[in-house]
N, CA, C and O of each residue as an XYZ file, in Angstrom:
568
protein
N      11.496     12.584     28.802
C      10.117     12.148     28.806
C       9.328     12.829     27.693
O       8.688     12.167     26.877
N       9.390     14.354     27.667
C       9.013     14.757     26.625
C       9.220     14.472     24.861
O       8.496     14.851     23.940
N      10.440     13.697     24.822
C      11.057     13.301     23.842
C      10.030     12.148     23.549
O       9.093     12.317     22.768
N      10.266     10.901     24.252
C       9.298     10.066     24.095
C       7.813     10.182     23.589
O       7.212      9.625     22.670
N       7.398     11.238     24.654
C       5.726     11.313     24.516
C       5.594     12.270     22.987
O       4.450     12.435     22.564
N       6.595     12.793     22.303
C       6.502     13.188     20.999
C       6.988     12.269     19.879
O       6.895     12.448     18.664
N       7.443     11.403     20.446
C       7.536     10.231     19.579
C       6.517      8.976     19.374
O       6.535      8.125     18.484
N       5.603      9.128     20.496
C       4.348      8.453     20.382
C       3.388      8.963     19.871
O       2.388      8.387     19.444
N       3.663     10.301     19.878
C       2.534     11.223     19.257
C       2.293     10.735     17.754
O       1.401     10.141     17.149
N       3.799     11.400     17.398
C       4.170     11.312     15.838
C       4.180      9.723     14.993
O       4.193      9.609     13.768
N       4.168      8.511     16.038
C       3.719      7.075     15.430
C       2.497      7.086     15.735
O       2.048      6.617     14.689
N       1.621      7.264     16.371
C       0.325      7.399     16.367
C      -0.217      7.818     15.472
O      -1.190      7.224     15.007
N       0.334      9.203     14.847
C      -0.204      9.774     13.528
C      -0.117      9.446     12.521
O      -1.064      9.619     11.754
N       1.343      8.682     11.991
C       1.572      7.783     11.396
C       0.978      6.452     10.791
O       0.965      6.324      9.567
N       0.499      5.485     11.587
C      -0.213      4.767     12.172
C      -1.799      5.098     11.650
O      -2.234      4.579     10.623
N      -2.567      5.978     12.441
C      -3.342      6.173     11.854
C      -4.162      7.038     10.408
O      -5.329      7.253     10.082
N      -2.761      7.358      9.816
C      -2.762      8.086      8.066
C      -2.482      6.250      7.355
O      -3.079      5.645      6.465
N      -1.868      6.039      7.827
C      -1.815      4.160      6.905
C      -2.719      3.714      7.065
O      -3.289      3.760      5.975
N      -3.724      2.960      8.193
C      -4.901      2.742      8.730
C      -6.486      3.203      7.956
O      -7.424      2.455      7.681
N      -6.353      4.803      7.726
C      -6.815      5.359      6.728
C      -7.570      4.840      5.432
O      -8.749      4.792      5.080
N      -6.240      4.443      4.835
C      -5.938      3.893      3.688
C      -5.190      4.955      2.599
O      -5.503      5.024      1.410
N      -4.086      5.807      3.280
C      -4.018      6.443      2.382
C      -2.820      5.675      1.254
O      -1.922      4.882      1.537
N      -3.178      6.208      0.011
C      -2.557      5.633     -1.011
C      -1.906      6.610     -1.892
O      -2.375      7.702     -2.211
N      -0.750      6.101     -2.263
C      -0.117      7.038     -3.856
C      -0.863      6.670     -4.933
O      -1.127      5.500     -5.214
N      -1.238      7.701     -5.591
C      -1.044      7.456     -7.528
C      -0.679      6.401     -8.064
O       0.494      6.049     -7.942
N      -1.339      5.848     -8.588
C      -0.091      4.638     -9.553
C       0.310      5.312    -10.499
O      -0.381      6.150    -11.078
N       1.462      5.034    -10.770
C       2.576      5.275    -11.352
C       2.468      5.203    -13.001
O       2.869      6.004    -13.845
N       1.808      4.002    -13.138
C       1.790      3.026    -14.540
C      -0.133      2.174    -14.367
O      -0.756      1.818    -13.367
N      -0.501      2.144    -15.900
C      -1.727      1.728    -15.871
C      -1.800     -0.263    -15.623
O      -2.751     -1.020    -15.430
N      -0.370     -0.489    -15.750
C      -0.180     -1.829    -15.482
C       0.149     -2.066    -13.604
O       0.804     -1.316    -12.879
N      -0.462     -3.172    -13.277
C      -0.455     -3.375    -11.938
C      -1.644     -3.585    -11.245
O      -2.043     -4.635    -10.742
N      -2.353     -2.116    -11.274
C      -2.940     -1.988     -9.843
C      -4.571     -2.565    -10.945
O      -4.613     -2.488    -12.172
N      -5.621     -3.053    -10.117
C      -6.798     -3.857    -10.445
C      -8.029     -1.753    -10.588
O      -8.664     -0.932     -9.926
N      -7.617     -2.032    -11.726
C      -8.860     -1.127    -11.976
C     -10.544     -0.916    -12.038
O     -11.197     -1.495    -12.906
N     -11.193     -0.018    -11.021
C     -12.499      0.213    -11.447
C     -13.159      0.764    -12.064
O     -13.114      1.986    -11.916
N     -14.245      0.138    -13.210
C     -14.721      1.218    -13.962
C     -15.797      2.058    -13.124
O     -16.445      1.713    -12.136
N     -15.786      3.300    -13.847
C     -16.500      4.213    -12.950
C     -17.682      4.675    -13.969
O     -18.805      4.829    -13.490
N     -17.491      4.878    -15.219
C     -17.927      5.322    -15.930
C     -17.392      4.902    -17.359
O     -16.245      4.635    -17.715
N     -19.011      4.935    -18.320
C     -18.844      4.644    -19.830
C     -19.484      5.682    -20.263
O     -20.543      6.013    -19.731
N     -19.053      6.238    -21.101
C     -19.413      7.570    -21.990
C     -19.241      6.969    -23.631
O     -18.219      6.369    -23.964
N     -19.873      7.109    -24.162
C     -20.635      6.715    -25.874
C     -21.795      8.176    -26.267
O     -22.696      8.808    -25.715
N     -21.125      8.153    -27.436
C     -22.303      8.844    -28.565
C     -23.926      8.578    -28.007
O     -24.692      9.536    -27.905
N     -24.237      7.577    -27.759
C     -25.525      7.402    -26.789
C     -25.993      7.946    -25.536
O     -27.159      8.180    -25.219
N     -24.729      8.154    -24.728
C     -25.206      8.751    -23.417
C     -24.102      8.133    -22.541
O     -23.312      7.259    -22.901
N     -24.176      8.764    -21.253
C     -23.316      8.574    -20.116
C     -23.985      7.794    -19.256
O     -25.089      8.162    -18.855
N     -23.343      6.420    -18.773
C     -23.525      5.392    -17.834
C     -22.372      5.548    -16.440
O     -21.148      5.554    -16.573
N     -23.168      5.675    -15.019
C     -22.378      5.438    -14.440
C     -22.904      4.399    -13.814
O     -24.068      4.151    -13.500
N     -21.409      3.524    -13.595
C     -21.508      2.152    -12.677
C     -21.890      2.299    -11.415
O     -21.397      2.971    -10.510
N     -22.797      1.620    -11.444
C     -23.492      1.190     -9.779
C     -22.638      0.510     -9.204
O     -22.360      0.768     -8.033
N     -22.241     -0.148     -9.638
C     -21.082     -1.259     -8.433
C     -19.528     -1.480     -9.065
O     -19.076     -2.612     -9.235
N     -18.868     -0.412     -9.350
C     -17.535     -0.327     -9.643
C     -16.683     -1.818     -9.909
O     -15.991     -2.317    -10.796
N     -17.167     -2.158     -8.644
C     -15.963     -3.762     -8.577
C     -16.246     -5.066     -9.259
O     -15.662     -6.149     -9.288
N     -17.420     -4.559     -9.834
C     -18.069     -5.559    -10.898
C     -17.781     -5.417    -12.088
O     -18.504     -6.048    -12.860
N     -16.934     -4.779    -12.560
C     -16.095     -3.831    -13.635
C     -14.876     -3.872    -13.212
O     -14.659     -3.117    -12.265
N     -13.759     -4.659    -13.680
C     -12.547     -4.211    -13.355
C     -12.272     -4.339    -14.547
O     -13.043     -4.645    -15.456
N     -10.589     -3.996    -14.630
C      -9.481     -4.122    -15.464
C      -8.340     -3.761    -14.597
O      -7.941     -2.866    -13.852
N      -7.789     -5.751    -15.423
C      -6.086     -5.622    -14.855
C      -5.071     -5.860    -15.934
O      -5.263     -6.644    -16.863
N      -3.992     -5.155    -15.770
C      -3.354     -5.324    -17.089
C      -1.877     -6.129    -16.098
O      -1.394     -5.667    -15.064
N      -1.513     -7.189    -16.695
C       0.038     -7.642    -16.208
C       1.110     -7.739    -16.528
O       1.452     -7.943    -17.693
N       1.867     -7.615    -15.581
C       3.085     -6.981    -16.390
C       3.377     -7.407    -17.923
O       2.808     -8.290    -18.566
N       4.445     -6.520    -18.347
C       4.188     -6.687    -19.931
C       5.958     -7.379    -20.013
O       6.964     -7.239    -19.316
N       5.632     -8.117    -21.202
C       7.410     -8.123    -21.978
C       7.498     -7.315    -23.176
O       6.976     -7.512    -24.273
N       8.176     -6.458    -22.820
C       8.285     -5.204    -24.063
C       7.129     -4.267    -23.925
O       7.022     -3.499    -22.969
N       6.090     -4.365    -25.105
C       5.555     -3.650    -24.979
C       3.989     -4.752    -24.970
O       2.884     -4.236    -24.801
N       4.143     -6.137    -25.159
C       2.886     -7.167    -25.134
C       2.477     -7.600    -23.436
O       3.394     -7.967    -22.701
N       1.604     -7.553    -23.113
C       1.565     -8.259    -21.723
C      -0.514     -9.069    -22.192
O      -1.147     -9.010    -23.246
N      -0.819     -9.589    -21.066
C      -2.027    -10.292    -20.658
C      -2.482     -9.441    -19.728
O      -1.814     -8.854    -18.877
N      -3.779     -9.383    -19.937
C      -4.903     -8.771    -19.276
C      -6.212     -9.516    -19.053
O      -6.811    -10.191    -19.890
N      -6.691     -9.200    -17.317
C      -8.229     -9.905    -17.093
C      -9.190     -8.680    -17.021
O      -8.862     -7.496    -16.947
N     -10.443     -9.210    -17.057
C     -11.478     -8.616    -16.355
C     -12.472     -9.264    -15.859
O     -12.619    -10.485    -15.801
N     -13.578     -7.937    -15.281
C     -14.571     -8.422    -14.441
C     -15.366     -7.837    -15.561
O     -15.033     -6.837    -16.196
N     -16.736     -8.735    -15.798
C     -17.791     -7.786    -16.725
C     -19.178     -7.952    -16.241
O     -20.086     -8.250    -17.017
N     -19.422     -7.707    -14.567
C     -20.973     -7.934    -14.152
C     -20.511     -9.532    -13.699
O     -19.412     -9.745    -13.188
N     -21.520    -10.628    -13.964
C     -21.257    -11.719    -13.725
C     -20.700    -12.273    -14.585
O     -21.095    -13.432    -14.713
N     -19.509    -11.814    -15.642
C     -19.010    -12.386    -16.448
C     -17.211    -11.830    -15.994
O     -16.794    -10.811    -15.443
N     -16.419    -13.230    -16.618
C     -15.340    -12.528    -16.644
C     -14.333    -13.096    -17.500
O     -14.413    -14.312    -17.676
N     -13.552    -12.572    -17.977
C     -12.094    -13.058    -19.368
C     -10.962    -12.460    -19.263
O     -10.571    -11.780    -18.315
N     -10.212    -12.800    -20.613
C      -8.767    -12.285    -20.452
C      -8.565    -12.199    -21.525
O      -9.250    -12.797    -22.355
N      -7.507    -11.385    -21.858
C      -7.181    -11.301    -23.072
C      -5.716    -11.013    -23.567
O      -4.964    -11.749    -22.928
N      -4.914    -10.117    -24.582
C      -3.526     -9.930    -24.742
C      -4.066     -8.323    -24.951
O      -5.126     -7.894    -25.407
N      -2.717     -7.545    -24.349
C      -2.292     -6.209    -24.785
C      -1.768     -5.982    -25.359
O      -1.137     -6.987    -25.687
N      -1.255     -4.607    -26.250
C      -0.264     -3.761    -26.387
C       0.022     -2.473    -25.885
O      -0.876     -1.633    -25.820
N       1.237     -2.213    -25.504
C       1.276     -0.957    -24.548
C       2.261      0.059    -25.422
O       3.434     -0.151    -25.729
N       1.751      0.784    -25.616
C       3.357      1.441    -26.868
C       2.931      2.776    -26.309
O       1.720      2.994    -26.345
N       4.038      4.093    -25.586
C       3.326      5.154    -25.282
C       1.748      5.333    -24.678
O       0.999      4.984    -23.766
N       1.809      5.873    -25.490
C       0.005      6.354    -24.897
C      -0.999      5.220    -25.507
O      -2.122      5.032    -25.039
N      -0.538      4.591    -26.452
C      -1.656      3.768    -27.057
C      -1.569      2.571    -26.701
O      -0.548      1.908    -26.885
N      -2.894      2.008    -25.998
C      -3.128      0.123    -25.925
C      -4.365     -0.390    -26.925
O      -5.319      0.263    -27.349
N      -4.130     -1.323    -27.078
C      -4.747     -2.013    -27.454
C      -4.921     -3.227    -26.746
O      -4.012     -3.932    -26.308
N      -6.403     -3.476    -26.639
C      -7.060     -4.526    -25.635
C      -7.679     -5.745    -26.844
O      -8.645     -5.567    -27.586
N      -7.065     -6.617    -26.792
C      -7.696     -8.110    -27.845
C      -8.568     -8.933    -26.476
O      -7.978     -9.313    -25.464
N      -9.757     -9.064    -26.658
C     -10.311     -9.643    -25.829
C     -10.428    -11.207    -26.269
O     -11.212    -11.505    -27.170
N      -9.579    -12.282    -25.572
C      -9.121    -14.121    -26.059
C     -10.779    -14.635    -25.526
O     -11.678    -14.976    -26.293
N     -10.857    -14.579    -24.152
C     -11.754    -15.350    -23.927
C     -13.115    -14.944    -22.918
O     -12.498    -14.651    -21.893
N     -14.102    -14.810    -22.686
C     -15.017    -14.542    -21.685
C     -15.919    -15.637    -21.597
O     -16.259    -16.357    -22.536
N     -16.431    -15.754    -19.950
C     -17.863    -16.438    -19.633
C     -18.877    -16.283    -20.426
O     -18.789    -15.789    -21.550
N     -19.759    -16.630    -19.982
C     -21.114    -16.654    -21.334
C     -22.311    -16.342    -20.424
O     -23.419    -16.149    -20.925
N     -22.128    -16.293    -19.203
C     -23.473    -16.527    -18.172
C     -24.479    -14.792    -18.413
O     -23.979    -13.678    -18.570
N     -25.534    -15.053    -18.374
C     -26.712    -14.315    -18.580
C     -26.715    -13.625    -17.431
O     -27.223    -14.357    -16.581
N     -26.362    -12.431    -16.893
C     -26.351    -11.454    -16.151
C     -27.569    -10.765    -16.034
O     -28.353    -10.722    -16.982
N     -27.793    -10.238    -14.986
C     -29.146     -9.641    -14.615
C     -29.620     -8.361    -15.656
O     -28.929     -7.944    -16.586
N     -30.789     -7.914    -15.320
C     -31.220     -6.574    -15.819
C     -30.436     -5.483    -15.409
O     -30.170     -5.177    -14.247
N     -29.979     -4.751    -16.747
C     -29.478     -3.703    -16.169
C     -28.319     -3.962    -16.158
O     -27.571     -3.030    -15.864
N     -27.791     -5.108    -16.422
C     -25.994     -5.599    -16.847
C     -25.379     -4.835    -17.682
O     -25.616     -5.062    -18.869
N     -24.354     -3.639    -17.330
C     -23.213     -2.896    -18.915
C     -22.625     -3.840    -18.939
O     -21.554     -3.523    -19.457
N     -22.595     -5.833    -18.489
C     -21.489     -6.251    -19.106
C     -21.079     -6.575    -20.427
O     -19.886     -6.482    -20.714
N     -21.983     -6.975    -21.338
C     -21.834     -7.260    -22.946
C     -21.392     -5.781    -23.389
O     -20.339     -5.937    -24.008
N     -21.719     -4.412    -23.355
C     -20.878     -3.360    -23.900
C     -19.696     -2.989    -23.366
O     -18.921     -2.240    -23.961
N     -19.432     -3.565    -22.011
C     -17.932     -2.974    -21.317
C     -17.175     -4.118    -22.397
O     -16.339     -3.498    -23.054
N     -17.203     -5.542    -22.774
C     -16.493     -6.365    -23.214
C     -16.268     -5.351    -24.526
O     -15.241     -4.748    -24.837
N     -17.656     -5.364    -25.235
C     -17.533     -4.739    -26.596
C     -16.686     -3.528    -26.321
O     -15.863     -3.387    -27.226
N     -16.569     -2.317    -25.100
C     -15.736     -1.137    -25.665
C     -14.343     -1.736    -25.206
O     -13.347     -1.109    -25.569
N     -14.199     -2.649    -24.600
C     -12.716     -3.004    -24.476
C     -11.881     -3.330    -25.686
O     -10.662     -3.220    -25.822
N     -12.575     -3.654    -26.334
C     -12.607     -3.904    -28.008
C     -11.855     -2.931    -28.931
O     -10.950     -3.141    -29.739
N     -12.566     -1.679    -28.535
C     -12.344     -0.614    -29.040
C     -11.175      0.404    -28.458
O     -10.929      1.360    -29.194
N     -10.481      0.320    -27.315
C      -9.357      0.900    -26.552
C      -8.816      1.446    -27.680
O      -8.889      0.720    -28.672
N      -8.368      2.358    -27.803
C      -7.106      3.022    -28.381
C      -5.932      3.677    -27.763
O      -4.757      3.321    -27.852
N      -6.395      4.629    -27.159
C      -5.275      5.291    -25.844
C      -5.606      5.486    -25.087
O      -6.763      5.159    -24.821
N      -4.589      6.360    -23.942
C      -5.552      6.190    -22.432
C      -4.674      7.171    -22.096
O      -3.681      7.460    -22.764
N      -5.028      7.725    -21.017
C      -4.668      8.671    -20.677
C      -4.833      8.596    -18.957
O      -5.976      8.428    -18.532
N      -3.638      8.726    -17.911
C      -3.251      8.757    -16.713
C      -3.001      9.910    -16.032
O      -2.014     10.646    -16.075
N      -4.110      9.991    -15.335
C      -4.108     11.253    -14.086
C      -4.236     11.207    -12.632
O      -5.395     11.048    -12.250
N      -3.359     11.301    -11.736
C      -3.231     10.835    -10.660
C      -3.476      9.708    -10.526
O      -2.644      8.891    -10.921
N      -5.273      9.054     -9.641
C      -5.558      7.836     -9.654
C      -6.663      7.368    -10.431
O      -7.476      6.501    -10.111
N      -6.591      8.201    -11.753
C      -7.938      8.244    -12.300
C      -7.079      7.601    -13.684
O      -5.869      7.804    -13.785
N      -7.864      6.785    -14.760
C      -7.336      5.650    -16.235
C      -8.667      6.248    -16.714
O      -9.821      6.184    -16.291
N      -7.999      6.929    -17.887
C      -9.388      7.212    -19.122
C      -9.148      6.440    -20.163
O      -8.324      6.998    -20.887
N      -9.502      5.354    -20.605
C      -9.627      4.914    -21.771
C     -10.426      5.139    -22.852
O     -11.604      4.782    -22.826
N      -9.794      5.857    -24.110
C     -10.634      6.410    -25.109
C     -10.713      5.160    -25.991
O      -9.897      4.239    -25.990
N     -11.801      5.262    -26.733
C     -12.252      4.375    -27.826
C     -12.023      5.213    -29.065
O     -12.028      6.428    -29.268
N     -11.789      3.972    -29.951
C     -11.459      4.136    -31.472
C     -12.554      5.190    -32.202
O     -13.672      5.225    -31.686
N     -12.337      5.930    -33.207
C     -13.472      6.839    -33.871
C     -14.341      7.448    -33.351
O     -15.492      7.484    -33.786
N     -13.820      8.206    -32.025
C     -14.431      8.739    -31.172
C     -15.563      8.514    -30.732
O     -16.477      9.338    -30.764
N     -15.671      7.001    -30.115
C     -16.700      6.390    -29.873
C     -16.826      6.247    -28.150
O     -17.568      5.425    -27.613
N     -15.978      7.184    -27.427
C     -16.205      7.553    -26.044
C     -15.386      7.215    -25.173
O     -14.326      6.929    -25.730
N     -15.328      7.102    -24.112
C     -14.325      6.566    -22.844
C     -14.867      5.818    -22.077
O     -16.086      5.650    -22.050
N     -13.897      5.147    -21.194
C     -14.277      4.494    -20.021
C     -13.425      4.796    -19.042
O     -12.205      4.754    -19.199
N     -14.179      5.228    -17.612
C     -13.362      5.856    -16.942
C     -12.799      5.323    -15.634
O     -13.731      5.034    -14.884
N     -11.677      5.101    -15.121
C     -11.774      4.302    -14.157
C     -11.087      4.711    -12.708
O     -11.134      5.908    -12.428
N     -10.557      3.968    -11.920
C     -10.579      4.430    -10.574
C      -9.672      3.279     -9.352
O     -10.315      2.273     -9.054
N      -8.753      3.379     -8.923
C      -7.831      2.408     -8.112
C      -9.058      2.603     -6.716
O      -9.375      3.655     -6.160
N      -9.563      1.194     -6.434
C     -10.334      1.522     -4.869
C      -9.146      1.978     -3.956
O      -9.352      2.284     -2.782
């Protein structure tokens, strides 16, 4: 009996650490739907009010080329990668056009996607640096 009632214990606990939501690290910056958290520029530091209005997804790649979407406020596109080591490069193909509210980072998140050079992976955190040290964007797996 005691056997049992420690085996309900231990799925219970189980159970409720998944429930949670606990999550691993990603592994790789390709996959998981990224939030921006933050834009940092020579101008000043922006943090995002609403993360999920800001994404970046990168999909799987062949070799080292794959396709990538995003979210930019009420706008959203896609574009082609390159993934080589530490360095991507983000070609932005196509975006919406719609006029986003006051207070929209979406026209500069498109523009620093522009600018990607490398990135750098720490636990569940994606820093993407911009070209000529023109700042980061920082992001975040919900």
């Amino acid at each position: 009996m005691r056997k049992l009632f420690s085996a309900a214990i231990l799925l219970a606990i189980l159970l409720a650490t998944v429930a949670c939501g606990a999550q691993s690290s990603p592994a790789s910056i390709v996959g998981p739907t990224w939030q921006l958290q933050q834009m940092k520029t020579p101008d000043g530091t922006t943090t995002i009010q609403t993360p999920s209005s800001y994404t970046l997804y990168l999909g799987p790649s062949s070799g080292t080329n794959g396709k990538f979407n995003f979210k930019a406020d009420c706008n959203s596109g896609n574009g082609a990668y390159v993934l080589n080591g530490k360095s991507l490069t983000l070609n932005v193909q196509t975006t919406t056009m719609a006029m986003c509210g006051a207070g929209s980072q979406g026209n500069q998140y498109i523009a620093n996607l522009g600018k990607v050079q490398t990135y750098d992976l720490s636990r569940s955190k994606l820093t993407l640096n911009l070209a000529a040290n023109g700042g980061t964007m920082l992001y975040n797996v919900p």
